[in-house]
N, C-alpha and C positions, 0 to 999 in steps of 0.2 A: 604359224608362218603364213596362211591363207588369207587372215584378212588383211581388209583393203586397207592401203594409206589413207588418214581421214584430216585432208587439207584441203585449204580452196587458193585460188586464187596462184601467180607466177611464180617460178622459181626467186628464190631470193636474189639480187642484183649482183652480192661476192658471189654466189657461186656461179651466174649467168661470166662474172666479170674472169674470175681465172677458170676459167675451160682451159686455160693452158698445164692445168695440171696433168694432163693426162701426158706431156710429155715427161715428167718424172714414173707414171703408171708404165710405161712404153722402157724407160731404161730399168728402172728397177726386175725386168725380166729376165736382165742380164743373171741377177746374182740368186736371184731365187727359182731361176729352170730348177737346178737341187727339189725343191721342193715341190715344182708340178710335178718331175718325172716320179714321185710319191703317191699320184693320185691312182683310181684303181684304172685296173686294162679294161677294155672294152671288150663286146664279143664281134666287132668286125663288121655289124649292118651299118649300111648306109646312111650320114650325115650332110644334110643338102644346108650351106651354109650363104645367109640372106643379106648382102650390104643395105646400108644407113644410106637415107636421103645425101645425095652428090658425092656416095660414096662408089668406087668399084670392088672386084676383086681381092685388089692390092691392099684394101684396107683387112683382107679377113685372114694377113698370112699369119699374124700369132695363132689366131686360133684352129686354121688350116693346119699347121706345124704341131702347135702340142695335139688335136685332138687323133692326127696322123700319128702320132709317137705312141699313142692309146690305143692304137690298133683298130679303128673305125674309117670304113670308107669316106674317104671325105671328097665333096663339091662342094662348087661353088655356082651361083647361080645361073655364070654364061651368058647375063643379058647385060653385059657391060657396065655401065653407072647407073646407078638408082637417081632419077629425075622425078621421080614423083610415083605415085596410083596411078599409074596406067593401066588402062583394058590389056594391051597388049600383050606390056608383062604379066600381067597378073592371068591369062590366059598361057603364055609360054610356061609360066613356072608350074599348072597344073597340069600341061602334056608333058612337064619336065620331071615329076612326082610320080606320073603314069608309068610312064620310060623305065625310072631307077627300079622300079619295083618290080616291073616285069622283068627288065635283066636279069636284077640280081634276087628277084624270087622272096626278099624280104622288106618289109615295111622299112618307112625313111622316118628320121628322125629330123627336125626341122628347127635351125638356129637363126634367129632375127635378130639383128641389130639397128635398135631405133624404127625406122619406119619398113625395112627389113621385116620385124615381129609382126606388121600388120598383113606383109603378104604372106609372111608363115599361119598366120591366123586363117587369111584368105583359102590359102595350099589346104587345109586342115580338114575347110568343112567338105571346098568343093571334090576332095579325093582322100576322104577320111577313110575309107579301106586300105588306102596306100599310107598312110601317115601313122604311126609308133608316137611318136611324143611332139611336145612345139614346147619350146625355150624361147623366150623374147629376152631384148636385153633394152632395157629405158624405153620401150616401145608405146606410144601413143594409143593404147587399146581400149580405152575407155571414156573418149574425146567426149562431152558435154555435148550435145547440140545447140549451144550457144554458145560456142566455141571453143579452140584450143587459148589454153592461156600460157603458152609458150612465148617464151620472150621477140617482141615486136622487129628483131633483128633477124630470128627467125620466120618468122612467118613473111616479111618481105623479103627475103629469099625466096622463101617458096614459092610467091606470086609470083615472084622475075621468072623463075625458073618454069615452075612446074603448072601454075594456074592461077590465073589473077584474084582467086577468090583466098588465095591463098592456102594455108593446111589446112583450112576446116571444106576443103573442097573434095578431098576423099571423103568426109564425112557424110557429103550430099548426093556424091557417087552410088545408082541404085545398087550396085554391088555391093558396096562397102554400107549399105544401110540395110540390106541383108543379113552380111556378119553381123553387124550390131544386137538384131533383131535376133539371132542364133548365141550370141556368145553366152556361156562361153563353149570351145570347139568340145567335139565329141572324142576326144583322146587327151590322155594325161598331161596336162599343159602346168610351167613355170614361170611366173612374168618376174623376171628380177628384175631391182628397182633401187634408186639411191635417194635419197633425201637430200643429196647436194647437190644432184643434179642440174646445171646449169642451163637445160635447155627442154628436157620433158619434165613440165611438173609431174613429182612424185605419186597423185592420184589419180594423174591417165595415166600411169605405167602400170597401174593393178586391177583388177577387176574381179567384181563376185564372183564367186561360184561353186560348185559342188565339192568339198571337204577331201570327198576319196578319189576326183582328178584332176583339180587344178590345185593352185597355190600361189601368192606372192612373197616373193623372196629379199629381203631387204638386202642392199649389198653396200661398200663403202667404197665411193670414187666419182669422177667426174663422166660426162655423157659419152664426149669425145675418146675416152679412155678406154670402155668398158671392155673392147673386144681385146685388150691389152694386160687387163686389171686383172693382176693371182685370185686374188680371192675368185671375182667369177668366171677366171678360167677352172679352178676347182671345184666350183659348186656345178659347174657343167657336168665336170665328167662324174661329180656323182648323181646326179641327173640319168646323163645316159647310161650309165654301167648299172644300172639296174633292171632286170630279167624281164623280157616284155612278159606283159598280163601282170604282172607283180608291184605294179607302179607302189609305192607308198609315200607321203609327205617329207619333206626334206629334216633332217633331225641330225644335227652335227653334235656329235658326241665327245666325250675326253677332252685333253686339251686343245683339240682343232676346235672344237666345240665352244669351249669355252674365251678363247680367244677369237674366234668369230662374234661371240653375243658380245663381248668386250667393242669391239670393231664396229659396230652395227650397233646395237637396240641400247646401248651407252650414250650413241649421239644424241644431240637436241638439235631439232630445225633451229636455223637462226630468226 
């Protein structure tokens, strides 16, 4: 499950073309909660959960709601919409990592979604005493220094938006060339990652590293979807429901098991 996706070059055009998929990932929640509320309980430490580039809050209520029904404290990150790699944020969410830890006396487990995963990344190193695990979901963690090859729809966003050099502008950010230079983080880290992904190519969403704590996780769904999508709302919580110090690689057993590898490692890129 750890190693890297080994692709070059942009998401394929169908899948950049229906991102709209993930409105069926969003209803289909309806009829299989049955089946999250199957996944295991949690032991209650805190869960600091990351929105997606022009995303806020509101984007993280599926996964607020089931990981809440799992019995884990859950946040959210409180700095309103994610506009880009800012100092600022990226400065807030480490005295905000500080904070949950000293309250609540136990280490924070840390959920990214898309560019989300890279301040969970960020959170990791610079307050890896306070950090338990890091989960990314389609997260840009392994950007080439010649650039992202996220589709050019993308990335002129993110000039309008967040910095005219575009997404490869975190990349140039001395902080974010720090992480680079460290990853991967010093606690038990998960990058899940789709091959249909419409908007992170598949080979920035993974990244090397040490066998006994990180991993990349293949998952089936569109970008826009993920925080949505059963499958990786279940790989989450067996993710976190696993005993701190105890970390081990993700290994889906029985028939969950085997209709996940069906799901997954059955597709072919197009």
């Amino acid at each position: 499950m750890s190693e890297r996706y080994k692709h070059e070059g942009k998401p394929h055009f169908l899948h950049s073309a229906t991102e709209w998929r993930a409105l069926f990932e969003i209803a289909s929640l309806t009829y299989l909660w049955p089946t999250l509320l199957a996944a295991p309980q949690g032991d209650g430490h805190p869960v600091l959960l990351l929105p997606g580039f022009m995303a806020d809050e509101g984007s993280l209520v599926a996964l607020k709601t089931f990981l809440a029904s799992r019995g884990y404290a859950v946040e959210t990150w409180g700095l309103g919409r994610n506009v880009g790699f800012q100092s600022k944020h990226a400065t807030a969410l480490e005295q905000k990592l500080r904070h949950l830890q000293h309250r609540t006396g136990r280490k924070v487990s840390l959920v990214g979604w898309s560019l989300g995963g890279v301040f969970a990344l960020y959170g990791a190193h610079q307050a890896s005493e306070c950090v338990r695990s890091v989960i990314t979901l389609g997260s840009p963690v392994s950007v080439d220094p010649a650039g992202s090859k996220s589709p050019a729809f993308v990335r002129a966003m993110y000039r309008v938006i967040a910095h005219p050099m575009g997404p490869d502008a975190h990349v140039m950010q001395p902080r974010v060339k720090k992480l680079r230079e460290m990853q991967p983080p010093p606690v038990p880290t998960s990058c899940l990652y789709s091959i249909s992904d419409g908007v992170v190519p598949a080979q920035e969403a993974t990244m090397g590293g040490d066998d006994a704590r990180h991993e990349n996780i293949r998952v089936q769904g569109s970008h826009t979807g993920l925080g949505f999508n059963t499958m990786v709302l279940l790989v989450i919580a067996d993710r976190l429901a696993q005993p701190e110090g105890q970390w081990r690689p993700f290994r889906p057993e029985g028939i969950s098991g085997a209709v996940y590898r069906m799901l997954t490692h059955a597709a072919v890129p197009i």
